[in-house]
N, C-alpha and C positions, 0 to 999 in steps of 0.2 A: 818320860824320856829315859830313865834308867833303866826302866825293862825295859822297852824298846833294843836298846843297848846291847842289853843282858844276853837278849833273846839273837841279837844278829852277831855277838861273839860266840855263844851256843851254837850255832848252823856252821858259824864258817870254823869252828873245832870238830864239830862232827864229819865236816869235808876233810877237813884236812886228816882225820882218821881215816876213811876211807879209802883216800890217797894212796897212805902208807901201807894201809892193808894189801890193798893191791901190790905196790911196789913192792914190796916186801915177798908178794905171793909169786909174782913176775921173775925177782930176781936168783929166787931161790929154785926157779925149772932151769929158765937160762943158764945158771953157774953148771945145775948139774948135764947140761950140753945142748939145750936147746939152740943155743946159736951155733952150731957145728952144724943143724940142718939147714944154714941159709947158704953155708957151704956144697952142700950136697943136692939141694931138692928145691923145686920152685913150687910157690903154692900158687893155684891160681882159682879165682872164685867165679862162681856161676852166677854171683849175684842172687839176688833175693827172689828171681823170680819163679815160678812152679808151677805144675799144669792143676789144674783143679777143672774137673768135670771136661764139659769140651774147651774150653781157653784157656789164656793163659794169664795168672793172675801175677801183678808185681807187688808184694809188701810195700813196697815203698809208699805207693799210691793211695795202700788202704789208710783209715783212720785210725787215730786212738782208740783204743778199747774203755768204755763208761769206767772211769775211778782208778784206772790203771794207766803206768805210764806203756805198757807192750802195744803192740799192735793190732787190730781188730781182726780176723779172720775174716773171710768171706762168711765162711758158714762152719759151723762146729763142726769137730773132727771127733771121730772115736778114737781108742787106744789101736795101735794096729797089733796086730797077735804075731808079735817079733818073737821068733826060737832062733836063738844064736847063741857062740860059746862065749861064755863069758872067762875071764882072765885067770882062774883057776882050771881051765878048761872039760868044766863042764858046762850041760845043756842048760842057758838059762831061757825061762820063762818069763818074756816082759810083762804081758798082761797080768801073770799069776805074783810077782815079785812085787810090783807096783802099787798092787790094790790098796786102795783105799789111802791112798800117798799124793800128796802134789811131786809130777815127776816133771824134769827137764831135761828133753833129749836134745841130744844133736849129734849131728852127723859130720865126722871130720879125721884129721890121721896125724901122730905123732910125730910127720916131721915138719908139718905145717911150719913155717916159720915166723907167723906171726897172727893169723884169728885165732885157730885153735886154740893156741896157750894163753894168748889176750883172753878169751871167752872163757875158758877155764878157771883164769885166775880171778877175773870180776865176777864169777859166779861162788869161786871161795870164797872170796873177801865178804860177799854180801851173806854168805850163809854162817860165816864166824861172829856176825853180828847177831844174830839169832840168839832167844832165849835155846837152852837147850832143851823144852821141850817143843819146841817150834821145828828146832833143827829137824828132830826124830822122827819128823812128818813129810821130809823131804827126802829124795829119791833124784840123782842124776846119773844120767844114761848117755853114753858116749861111742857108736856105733862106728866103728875106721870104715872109711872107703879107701884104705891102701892094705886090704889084707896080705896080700902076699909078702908087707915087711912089718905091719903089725900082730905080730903073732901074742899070743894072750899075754905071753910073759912080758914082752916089750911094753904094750898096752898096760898092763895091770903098774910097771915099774913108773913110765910116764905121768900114768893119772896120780898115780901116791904122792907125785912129787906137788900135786896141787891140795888134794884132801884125799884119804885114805877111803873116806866109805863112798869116794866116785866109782861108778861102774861102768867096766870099757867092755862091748861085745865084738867079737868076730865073726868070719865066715866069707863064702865063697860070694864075689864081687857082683854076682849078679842077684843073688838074694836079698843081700843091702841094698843094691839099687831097685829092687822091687819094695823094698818096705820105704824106704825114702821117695819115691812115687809117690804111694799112697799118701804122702802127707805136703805132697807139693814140695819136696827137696827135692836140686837136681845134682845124680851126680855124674861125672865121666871117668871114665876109666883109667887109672894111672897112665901117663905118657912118658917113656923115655924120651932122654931129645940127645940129639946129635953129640952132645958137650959130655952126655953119661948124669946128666941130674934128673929128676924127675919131677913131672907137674900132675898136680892133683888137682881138679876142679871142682869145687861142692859147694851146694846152698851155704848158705853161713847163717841161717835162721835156728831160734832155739826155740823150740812148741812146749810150748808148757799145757801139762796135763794134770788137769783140777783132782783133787781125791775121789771126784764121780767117775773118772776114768775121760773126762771131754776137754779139747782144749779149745777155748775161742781165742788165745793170746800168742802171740810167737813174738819173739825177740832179736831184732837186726845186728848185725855185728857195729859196734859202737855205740852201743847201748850202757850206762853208765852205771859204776856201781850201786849209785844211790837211786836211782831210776830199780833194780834187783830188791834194793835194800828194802822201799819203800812196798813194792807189788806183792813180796813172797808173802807177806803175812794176808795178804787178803785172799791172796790165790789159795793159802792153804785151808782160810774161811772158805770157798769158793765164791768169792763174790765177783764174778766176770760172768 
């Protein structure tokens, strides 16, 4: 009975770290202005669904992935051989930078007002729990589908404010939407609208890419910290 006990004040202390992790990762983008885009810009989502092969596939639909809480992929993805500029503005090399790394991309833009930096910060929180040579095996890749206002420096000043070794790439809006294709993200094209804000609309899936360079897992927007906490160490075993 008293382990029992022990063991169910253990979990709900380790939630409650979590929690604050996040919180704590949330309020410290927001302070430095994140809610000044809810001012300015509408995010608007494509939802989870993506073309793969001839049809059209919805995350939603698919199953858990065996031992993982992500989601199952239809069918394994390879790395897509992404050249963009990365926030230092030079040429980065996704597949060549990657190698041999559990990587997690996504596709999204800094004035998002609310997945983007939600997905951002539940992916620090879960990765500052990491032993740190756990962390050293991880790789996150964060490609804007709003080029024309995230320029590398904006990009690069944004992601730091979640974790420093995030990696934000750029480039011309149709080439993103070609590498986001390939992997069943969809994006569209920045819209002004009448009012002078703009709406962004992009998958909000995170594809995670085993150190073999395949991913069978992607990750829905409200996906939990501890849901991150618990997968990253197997994804980095490759066990999916």
């Amino acid at each position: 009975m008293n382990s029992h006990r022990f063991r169910s004040r253990t979990r709900r202390s380790r939630t409650r770290r979590l929690r604050a992790l996040r919180s704590r990762t949330l309020a410290a983008a927001f302070l430095a202005g994140i809610l000044l885009a809810v001012l300015v810009t509408g995010c608007g989502s494509s939802g989870t669904s993506g073309q793969r092969g001839n049809g059209l596939v919805h995350l939603d639909d698919l199953p858990g992935a065996a031992g993982v809480r992500g989601v199952a992929l239809q069918q394994p993805l390879g790395k897509p051989d992404i050249r963009l500029t990365g926030t230092d503005g030079r040429p980065y090399d996704f597949r060549a930078a990657t190698a041999s790394r559990l990587t997690l991309l996504f596709f999204g833009y800094t004035h998002c007002p609310d997945i983007c930096p939600t997905t951002m910060a539940d992916i620090a929180a879960a990765l500052s729990t990491l032993p740190p040579a756990d962390r050293a095996q991880v790789s996150v890749v964060f490609v804007t589908s709003d080029p024309q206002r995230d320029t590398p420096a904006a990009l690069g000043s944004w992601l730091a404010q979640f974790d420093p070794s995030f990696v934000g790439l750029t480039g011309p809006f149709e080439t993103v939407a070609g590498y986001a294709e390939q992997l069943g993200v969809t994006l569209e094209r920045p819209q002004r609208q009448p009012d002078g804000s703009v709406t962004v609309s992009h998958g909000t899936q995170v594809t995670a890419f085993s150190p073999n360079g395949t991913a069978r897992v992607a990750y829905l927007a409200g996906t939990k910290v501890a849901d991150y906490v618990h997968d990253i160490p197997l994804l980095i075993a490759g066990r999916t």
